[in-house]
C-alpha positions in Angstrom: 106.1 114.7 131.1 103.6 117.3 129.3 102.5 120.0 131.1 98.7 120.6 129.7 97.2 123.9 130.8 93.9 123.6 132.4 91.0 125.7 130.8 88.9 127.7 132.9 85.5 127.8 132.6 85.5 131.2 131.2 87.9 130.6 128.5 85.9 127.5 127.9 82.4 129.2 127.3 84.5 131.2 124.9 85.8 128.9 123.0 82.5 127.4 122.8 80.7 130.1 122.2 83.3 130.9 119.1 82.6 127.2 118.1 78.9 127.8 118.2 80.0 130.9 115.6 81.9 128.8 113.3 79.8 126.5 113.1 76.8 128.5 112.2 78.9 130.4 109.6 79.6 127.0 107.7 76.2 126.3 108.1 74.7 128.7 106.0 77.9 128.7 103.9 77.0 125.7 103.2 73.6 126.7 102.3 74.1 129.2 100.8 76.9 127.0 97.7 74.0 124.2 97.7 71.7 127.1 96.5 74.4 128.9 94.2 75.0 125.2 92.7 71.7 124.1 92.4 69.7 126.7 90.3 70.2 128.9 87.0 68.3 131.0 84.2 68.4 130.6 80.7 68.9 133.9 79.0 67.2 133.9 75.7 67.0 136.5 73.0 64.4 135.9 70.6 62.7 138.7 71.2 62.6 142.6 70.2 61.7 144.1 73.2 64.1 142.5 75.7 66.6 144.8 77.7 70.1 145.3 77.4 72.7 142.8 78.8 74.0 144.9 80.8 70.3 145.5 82.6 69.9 141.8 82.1 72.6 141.0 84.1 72.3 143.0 86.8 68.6 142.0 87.0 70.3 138.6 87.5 73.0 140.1 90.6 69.6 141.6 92.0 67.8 138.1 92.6 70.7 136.1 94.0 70.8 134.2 90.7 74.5 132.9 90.4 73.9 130.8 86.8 73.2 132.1 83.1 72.6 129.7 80.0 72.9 132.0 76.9 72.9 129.8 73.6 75.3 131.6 71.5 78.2 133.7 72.1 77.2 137.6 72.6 79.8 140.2 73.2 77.7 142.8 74.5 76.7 139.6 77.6 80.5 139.5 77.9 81.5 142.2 78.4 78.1 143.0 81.0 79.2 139.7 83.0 82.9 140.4 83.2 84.0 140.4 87.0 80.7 139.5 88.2 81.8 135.8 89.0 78.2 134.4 87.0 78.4 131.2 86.1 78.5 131.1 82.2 77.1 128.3 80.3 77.5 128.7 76.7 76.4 126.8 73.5 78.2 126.5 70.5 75.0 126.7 67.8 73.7 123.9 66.0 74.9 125.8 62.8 78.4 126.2 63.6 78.7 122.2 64.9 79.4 120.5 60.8 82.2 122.8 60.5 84.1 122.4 63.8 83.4 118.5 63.8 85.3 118.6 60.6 88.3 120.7 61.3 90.2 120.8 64.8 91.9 124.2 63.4 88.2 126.0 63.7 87.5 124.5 66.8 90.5 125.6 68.1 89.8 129.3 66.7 85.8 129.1 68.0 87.8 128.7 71.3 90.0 131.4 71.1 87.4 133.5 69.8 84.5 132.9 71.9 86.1 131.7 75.2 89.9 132.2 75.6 89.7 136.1 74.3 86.9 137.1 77.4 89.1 137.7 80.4 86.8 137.9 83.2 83.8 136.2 82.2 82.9 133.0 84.1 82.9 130.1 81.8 81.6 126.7 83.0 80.0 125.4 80.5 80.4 124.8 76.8 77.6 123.0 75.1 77.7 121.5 72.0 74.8 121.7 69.8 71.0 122.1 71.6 68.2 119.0 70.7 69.7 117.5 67.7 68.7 114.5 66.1 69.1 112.5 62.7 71.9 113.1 60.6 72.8 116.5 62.5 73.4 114.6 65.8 75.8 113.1 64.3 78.1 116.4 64.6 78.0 116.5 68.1 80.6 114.1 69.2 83.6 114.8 66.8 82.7 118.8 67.5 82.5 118.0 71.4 85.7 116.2 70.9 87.3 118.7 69.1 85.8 121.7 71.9 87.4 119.6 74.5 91.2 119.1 73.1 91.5 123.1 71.9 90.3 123.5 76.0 92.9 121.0 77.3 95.4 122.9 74.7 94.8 125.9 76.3 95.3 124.5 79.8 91.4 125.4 80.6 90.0 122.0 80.9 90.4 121.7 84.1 88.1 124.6 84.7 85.6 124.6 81.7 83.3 121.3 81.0 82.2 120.0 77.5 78.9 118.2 77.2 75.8 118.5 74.8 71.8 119.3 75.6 69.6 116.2 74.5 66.3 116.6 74.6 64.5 114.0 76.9 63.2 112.2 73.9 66.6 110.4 73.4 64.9 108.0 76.5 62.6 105.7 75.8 60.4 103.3 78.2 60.5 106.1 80.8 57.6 104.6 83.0 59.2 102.9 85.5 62.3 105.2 85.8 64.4 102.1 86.4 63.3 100.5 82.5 65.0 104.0 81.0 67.2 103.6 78.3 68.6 105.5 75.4 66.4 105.6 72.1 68.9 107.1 69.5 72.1 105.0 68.4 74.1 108.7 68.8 73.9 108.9 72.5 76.0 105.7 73.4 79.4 106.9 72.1 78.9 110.8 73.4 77.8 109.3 76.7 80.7 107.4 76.6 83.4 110.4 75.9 81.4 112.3 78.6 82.3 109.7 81.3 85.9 109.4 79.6 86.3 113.2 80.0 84.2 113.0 83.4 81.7 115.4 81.7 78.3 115.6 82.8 75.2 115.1 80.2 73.0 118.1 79.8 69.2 117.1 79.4 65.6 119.6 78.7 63.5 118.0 81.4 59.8 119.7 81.1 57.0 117.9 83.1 54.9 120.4 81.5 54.9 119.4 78.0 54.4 115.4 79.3 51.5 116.7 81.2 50.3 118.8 78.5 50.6 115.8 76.2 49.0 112.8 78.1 46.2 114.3 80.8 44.9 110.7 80.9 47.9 109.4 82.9 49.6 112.6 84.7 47.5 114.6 86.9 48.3 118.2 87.7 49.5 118.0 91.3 52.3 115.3 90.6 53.8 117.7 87.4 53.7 120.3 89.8 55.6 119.0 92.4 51.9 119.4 94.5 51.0 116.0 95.0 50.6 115.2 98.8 52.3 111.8 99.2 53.9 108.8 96.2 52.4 108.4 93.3 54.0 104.8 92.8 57.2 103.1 93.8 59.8 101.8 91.6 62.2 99.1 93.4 63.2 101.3 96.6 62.0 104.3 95.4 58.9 106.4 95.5 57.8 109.2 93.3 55.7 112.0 94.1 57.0 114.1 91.0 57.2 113.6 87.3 60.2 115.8 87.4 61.9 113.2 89.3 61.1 110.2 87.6 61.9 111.9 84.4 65.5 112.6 85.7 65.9 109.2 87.5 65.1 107.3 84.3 67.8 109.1 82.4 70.0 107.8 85.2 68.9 105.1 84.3 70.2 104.9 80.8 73.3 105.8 81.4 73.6 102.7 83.8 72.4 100.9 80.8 74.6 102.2 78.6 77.8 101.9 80.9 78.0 105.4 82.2 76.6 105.3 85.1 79.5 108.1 86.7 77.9 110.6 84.1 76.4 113.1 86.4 73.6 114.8 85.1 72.4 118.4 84.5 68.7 119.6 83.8 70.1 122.5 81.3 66.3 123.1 80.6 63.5 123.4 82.8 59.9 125.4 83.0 56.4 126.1 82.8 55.2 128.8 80.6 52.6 131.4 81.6 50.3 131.4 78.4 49.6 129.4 76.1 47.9 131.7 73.3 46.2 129.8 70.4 49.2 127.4 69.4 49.1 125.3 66.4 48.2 121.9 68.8 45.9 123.6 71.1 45.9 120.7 73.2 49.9 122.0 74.3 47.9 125.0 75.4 46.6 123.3 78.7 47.8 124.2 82.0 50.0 127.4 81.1 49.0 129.7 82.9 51.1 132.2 85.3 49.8 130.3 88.6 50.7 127.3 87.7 53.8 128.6 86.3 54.9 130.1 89.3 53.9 127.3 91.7 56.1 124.8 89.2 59.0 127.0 89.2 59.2 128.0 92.7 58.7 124.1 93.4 61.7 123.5 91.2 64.1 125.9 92.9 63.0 124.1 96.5 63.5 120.7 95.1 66.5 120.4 93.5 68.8 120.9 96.1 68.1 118.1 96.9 68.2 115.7 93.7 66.1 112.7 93.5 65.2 109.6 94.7 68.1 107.4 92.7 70.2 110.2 92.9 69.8 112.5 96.2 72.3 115.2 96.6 72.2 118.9 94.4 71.1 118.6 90.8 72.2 121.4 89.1 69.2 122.9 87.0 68.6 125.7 84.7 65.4 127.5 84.7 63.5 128.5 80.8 63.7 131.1 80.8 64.7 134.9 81.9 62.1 136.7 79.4 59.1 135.7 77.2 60.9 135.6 73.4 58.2 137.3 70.8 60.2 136.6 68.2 60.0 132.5 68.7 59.2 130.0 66.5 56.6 127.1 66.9 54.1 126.9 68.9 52.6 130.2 70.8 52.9 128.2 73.8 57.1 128.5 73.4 57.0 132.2 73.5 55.3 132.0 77.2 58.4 130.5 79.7 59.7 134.4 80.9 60.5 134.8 84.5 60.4 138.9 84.2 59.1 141.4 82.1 60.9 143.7 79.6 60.9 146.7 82.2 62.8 143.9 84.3 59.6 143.5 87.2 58.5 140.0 87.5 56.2 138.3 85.7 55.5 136.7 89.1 57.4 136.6 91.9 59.9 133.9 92.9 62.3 133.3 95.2 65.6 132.3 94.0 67.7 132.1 97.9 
């Protein structure tokens, strides 16, 4: 027969009491990987009067932010994000895509180059080709493919993912979410590699240019995550935010199209602070740095939560670190920054 020791009450408070700890610890350990997960900060550099990488990079270390979109490969942010366990998520330029889609041999050397030579740096990421469309777009899958094998090659794809940034336009009938589907023939077959590779799609998601677009329909409060209850239901689920229903019907095109495992990442997301005199005034409408900051800060809240066809973290990235002078189109683009060039905020926000 077993011979169990009986617990005293004192050792039992103890070991309740170190329970209690534990428990608390994984708790906001938890927290704490939802919020590293859930938000990052594109780091553009169309500017000439941005800091150095190294500055930027500790600007990022100094607000908790544990994610960096750059959009093409940058020594000098290398070498400043080596050791600092930042999530890198890189994109191989639109450019640079016709020549690897053509020629394993040069993807295999862009991955050497660019990925395989920076010991130390955090990749995650490796996005093929930002917003294409037309005959361009049609680069993106044999380059992603070719990305992906030189990774696997290597022995890294188990640690580095391959995917592409589409801008939302590739959905059409996006009102309901649920009647989503793809608008551009190119999207079925990379869709289809991503959920053969179990790669996630990368899509811009900005309420604000929706908003800025089509006043008649979208009010203010529900772009800005402000609205006090559902602005409508679709099936089982209500929406409160265009945000949402913007992400939820690109769910919902991938479950059209098959590929409804794709997870989803919003690799683009903001609301800039000015809108200047752009070309289309109209685009102008809304930016401004309160409504900017009320969006943003909104954004970091929400998503850690996903939406309602999807709930559960939705990794975003935030557009973007710094105002980029240097910009083309529209005034209105050079207004997204976070911080200033002396690194203090535009406004503040709070990334934890």
């Amino acid at each position: 027969m077993m011979n169990f020791k009986k617990q005293n009450k004192s050792s039992m408070a103890k070991g309740n009491a170190f329970s209690l700890v534990a428990f608390a610890f994984f708790v906001l350990l938890a927290a704490n990987l939802t919020r590293v997960k859930s938000i990052g900060v594109c780091y553009g550099m169309i500017g000439d009067n941005l800091p150095s990488p190294s500055d930027v990079v500790r600007l990022y270390q100094s607000n908790g932010i544990r994610a960096m979109r750059i959009y093409f490969p940058d020594q000098a942010t290398f070498d400043a994000l080596k050791g600092t366990g930042i999530d890198l998520a890189m994109d191989v330029p639109n450019n640079v895509l016709p020549s690897l889609a053509n020629d394993a041999s040069a993807a295999a050397n862009w991955v050497q180059n660019n990925i395989l030579a920076h010991d130390g740096v955090s990749f995650k990421y490796i996005v093929v080709g930002n917003e294409l469309f037309g005959d361009a777009a049609n680069n993106i899958l044999p380059a992603m493919s070719k990305i992906w094998d030189a990774l696997c090659s290597a022995g890294r794809c188990n640690q580095i993912q391959v995917s592409t940034a589409v801008s939302f336009a590739v959905v059409k009938n996006s009102y309901p979410p649920s009647k989503g589907e793809f608008s551009e023939s190119f999207m079925f077959p990379i869709v289809n590699f991503l959920k053969n590779t179990r790669n996630p799609l990368m899509v811009s998601i900005y309420p604000y240019f929706s908003y800025a677009q089509n006043q008649a329909q979208i009010s203010l409060d529900y772009a800005l995550f402000t609205s006090p209850g559902p602005k409508f239901s679709d099936g089982p689920y209500q929406y409160q935010n265009l945000f949402d229903a913007m992400v939820d019907s690109v769910y919902s095109a991938l479950e059209k199209a098959g590929a409804n495992a794709v997870s989803l990442i919003a690799v683009e997301s903001g609301w800039p602070g000015s809108g200047g005199n752009p070309v289309g005034a109209s685009l102008a409408v809304g930016a401004i740095l309160s409504n900017a900051q009320t969006y943003n800060q909104n954004l970091i809240n929400h998503v850690r939560n996903g939406t309602p066809k999807r709930p559960g973290n939705l990794e975003t990235y935030i557009f973007a670190m710094f105002n980029e002078n240097k910009k083309e189109g529209d005034e209105v683009e050079r207004h997204f920054g976070l911080f200033n060039p002396n690194l203090s905020p535009i406004y503040p926000l709070n990334f934890n």
